[in-house]
N, C-alpha and C positions, 0 to 999 in steps of 0.2 A: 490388400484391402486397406483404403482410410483408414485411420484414428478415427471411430466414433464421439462429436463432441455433445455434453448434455443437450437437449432440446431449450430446456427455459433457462438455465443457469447464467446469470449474469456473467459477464467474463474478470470482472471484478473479486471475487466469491471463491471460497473454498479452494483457495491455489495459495501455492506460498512463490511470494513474487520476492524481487531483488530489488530494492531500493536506489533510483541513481536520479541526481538534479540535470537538468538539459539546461543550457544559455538557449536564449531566445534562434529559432531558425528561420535563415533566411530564405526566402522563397521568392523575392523578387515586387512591387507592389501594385503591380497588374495582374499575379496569380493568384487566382481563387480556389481554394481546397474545396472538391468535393468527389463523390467517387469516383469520377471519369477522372478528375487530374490526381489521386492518389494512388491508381492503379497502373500509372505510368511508372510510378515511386516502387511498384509489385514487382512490374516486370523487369525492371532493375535490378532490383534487388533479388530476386531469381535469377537472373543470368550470371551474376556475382558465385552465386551459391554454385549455379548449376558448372560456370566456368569452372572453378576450383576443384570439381571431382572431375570432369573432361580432363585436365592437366596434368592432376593423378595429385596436385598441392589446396592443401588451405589455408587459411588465414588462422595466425593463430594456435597452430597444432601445439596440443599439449596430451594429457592423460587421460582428460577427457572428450578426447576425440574420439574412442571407442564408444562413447555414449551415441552416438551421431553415427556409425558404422553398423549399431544395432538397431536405427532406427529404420531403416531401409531406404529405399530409394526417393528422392527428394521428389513430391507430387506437386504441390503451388503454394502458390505464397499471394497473399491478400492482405489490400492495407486499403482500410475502411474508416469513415468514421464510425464513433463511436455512437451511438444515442443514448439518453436518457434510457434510465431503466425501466419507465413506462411502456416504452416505447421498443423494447430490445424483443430481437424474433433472431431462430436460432439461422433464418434466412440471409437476415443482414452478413453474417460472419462466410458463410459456404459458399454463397451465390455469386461467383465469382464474373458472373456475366451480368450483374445487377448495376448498373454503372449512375444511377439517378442523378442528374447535374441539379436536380430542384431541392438537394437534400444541404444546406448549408452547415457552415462549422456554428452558427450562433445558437443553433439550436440541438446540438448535440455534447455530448460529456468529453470527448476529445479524438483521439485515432486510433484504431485495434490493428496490430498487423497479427496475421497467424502465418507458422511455416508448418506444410503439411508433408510432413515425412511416409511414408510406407503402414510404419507403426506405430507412429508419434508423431504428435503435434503441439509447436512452442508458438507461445505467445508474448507480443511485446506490447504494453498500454501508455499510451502517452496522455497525460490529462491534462487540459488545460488550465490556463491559471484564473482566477476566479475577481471580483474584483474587491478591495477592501469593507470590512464588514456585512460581508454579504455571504458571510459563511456558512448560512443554515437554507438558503433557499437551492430549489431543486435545479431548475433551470435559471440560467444567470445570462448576461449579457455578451459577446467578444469584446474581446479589448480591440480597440483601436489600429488597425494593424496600416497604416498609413505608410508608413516609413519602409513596408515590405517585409516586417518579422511577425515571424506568428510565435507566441509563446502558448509552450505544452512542459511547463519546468519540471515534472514531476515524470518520471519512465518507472513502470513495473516490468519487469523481467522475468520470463519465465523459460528461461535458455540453457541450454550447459556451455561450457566455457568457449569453446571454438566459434561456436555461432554467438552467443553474447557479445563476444571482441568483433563478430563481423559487424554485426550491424550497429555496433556503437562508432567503426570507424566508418561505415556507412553514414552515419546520421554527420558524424564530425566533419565527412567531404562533400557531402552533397549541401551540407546546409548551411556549412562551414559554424559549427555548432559544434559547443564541449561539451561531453560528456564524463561524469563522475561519479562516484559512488557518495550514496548517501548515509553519513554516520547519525546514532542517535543518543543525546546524553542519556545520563540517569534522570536528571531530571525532567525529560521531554518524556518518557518513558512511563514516568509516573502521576505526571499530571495528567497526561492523556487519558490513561487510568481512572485517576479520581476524578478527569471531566465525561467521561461515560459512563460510570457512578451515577452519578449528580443527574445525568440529560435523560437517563431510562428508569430515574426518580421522581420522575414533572411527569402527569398526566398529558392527556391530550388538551384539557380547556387550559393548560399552562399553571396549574396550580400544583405544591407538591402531594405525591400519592400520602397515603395516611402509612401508616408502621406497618400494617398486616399487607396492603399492596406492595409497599415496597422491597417488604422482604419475598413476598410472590415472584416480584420482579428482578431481582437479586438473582434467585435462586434459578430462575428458567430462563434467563437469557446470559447470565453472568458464571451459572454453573459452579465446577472445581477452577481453583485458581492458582496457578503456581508463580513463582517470582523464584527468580536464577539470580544470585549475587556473586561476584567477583572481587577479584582485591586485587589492586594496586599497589602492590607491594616490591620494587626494582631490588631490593636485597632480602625480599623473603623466603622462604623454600621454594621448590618448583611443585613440590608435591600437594600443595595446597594450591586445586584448581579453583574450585568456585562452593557454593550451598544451596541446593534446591530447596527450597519452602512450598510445601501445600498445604491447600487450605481447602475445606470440607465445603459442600455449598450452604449447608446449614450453618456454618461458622460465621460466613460472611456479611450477614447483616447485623449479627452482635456485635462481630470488628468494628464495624462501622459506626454504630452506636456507641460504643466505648470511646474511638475514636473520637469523636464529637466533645468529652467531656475530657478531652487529655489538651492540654494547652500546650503549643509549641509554637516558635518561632518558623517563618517561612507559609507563612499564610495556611489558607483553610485546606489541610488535606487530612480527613479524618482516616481514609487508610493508611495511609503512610504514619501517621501519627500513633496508632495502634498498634504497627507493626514494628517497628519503631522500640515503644516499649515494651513490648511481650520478650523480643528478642534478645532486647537488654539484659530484661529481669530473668530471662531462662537461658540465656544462652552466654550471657557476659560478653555481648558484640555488641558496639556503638554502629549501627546504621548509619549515624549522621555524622561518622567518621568521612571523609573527604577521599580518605585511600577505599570504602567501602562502595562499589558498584553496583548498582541492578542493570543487569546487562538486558536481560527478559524479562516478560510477563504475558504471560499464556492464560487462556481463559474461555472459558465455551462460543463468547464473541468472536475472538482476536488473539493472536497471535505478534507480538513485538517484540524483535530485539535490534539492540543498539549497535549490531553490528550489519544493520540498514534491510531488515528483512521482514516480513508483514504476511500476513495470512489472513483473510477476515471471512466470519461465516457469515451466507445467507441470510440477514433478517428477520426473523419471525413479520407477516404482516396480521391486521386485523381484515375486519371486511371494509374497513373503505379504502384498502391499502396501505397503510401508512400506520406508523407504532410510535413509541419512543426510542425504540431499538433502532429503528430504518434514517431517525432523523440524530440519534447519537453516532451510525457511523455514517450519516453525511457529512456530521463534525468532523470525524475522525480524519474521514480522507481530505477533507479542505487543509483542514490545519497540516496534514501531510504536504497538501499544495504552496502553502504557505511558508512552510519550511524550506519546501527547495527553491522555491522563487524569490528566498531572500529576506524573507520573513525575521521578523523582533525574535523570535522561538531559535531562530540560523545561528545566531552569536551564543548562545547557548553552550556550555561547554559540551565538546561533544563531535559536534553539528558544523564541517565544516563551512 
């Protein structure tokens, strides 16, 4: 029997994906992406798959090839666009016989492939790239694909290792496209942080909420918050791995607040600025030591670590759809986009 997949769950949502940047792929500049010509891209990439156990070899064998032996027998593979989340039905993803040539890339979020195992099913998202300052709007324009390259620089991964390496070498031949992993500094780590702070602090008429909203809003979309530090230290012990920090949900709008009144170099980030000093003063650790890392930060949103991995929950919506939670991580994922497309954030230490 299938993998049962949720009905409304966006494919974005409550998964913890792999972070990897794509080079633009070539497709040719008379082919047009849409379900009929991406389902060619299916049945390939099924025969790949389906070859490899006919032969008794795979690509790729490691440790976690037992992960893939217990998923059972390999059922189908689908590679769809993506649509807007408006617009998303759990049809688009199963209906493998749905081939609609009237459904274009300009009005869709990018390309969904699923591989549908026995007992499990993996997913790869490819998003494409958005155009500059245009980062908060829902639906956006395609880029210009003139020259024959479609750019989707951003890949979520949701593979174990055998198949992860297939279809990155996949994507590297057929589209003659690199694929990489995507690293994240400390600092991308934590602005990103204090800028979904900040975006689920602004009302809907654009103005900021008042103290008792804000910390409502804090508290029910931003929840417990932990932050994972690490150290850099080439001649330190080995037994000093890293320091979990949590923090209460009630806590975190007085960080914040205090924050705001604690002056620091490195622009406006009143958590970091808060945490920063508490740490200092109780714990005798400079944060803003250069050997001192945040590798994570976990949170009832979103899940980040800088060693290229991402999780984000669901949204809360209101009734006309739409929140300040739903449009902080549109930010979220843009500026993701942005990163791997080569983005000012890229040169970041960090982020190759």
């Amino acid at each position: 029997m299938a993998p049962e997949i949720p009905n409304q769950q966006y494919p974005l949502y409550n998964t913890t994906f792999s972070l990897y940047r794509v080079s633009p792929l070539y497709t040719g500049s008379d082919f047009s992406l849409n379900n009929a010509t991406l389902s060619q891209y299916a049945r390939q990439f099924r025969d790949i798959l389906a070859g490899e156990v006919l032969r008794g070899v795979r690509v790729g064998l490691g440790p976690d090839d037992n992960v893939l032996a217990r998923a059972g027998a390999l059922q189908t593979v689908t590679w769809k666009l993506l649509p807007e989340e408006e617009a998303w039905a759990a049809e688009e993803e199963t209906d493998s016989g749905n081939e609609d040539t009237t459904i274009s890339l300009a009005i869709n979020r990018g390309m969904l492939v699923t591989v549908t195992y026995e007992k499990m099913a993996y997913r790869a998202v490819l998003l494409r790239a958005r155009r500059e300052g245009n980062f908060d709007e829902t639906v956006d324009s395609a880029r210009e694909d003139d020259d024959g390259f479609k750019h989707f620089p951003l890949l979520l991964l949701k593979m174990p290792g055998p198949l992860r390496e297939t279809f990155a070498d996949y994507l590297s031949t057929t589209f003659d496209s690199r694929v990489s992993p995507l690293r994240l500094s400390s600092t991308y780590l934590t602005d990103t942080f204090e800028k979904y702070l900040a975006d689920i602090s602004i009302g809907e008429d654009g103005e900021a909420l008042d103290v008792v909203e804000r910390s409502r809003s804090l508290r029910t979309v931003i929840k417990e918050t932990a932050v994972y530090l690490g150290f850099d230290l080439p001649d330190g012990s080995s037994s000093l791995k890293g320091i979990d920090i949590q923090i209460a949900r009630e806590d975190l709008p007085r960080i914040i607040t205090k924050g705001k009144q604690v002056v620091r170099t490195g622009g406006d980030n009143p958590f970091l600025n808060a945490l920063t000093t508490y740490i200092k003063a109780h714990l005798a650790l400079n944060m803003a030591d250069e050997r001192v890392k945040i590798i994570r930060i976990a949170c009832g949103a979103f899940v980040l670590g800088g060693e290229g991995r991402v999780k984000i929950t669901q949204p809360l919506s209101n009734a006309g759809g739409d929140s300040p939670q739903s449009r902080a991580t549109r930010r979220l994922l843009n500026d993701l986009i942005s990163v791997a497309s080569g983005g000012v954030l890229s040169r970041d230490e960090g982020i190759p």
